[in-house]
C-alpha positions as CSV (number, residue, x, y, z in Angstrom):
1,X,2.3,-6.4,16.0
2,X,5.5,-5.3,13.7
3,X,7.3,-8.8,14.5
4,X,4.2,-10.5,13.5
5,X,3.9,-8.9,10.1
6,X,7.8,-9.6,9.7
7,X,7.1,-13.0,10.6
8,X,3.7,-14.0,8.4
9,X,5.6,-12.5,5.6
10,X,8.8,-14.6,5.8
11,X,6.2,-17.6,6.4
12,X,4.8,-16.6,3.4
13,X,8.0,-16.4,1.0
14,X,8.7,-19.6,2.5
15,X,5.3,-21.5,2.3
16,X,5.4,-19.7,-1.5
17,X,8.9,-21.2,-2.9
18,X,8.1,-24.9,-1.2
19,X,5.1,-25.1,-2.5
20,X,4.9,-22.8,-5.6
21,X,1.8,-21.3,-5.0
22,X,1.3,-17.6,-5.1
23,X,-1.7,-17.2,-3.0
24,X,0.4,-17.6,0.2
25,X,1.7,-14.2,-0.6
26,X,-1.9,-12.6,-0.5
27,X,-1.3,-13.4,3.3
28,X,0.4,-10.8,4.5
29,X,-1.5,-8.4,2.5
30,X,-4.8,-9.7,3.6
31,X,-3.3,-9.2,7.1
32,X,-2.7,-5.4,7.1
33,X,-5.8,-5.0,5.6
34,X,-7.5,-7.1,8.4
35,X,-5.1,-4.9,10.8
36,X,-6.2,-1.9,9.3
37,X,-10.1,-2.5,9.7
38,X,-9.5,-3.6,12.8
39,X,-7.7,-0.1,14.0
40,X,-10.3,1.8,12.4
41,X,-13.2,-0.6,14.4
42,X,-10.9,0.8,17.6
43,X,-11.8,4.1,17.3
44,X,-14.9,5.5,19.8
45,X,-16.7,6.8,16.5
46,X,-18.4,5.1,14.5
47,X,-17.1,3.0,11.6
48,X,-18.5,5.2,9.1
49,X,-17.8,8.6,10.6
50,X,-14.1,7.3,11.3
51,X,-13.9,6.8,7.7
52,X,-15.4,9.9,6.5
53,X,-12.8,11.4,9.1
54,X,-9.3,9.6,8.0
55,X,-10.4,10.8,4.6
56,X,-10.9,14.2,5.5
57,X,-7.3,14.8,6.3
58,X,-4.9,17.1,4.6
């Protein structure tokens, strides 16, 4: 999954400076976010006890 990321984002700085756009580099942001939801929906819990419990930590 880490030489995905690696490789969205370098697809991203490249689509960005060809084609001067700057929402290409939402991309890879929108991707570990999509990631992250994803992990959490993983978990045997349920979504919104999983998220009561990350935020629990210390």
């Amino acid at each position: 999954m880490f030489y995905a990321l690696i490789a969205l984002i370098v697809i991203s700085i490249f689509l960005f400076v060809k084609r001067k756009k700057p929402g290409y580099l939402l991309l890879p942001i929108a991707a570990m976010g999509v990631y992250v939801v994803v992990q959490i929906a993983l978990v045997p819990m349920g979504f919104f006890e999983t998220i009561k419990f990350i935020f629990s930590l210390r």
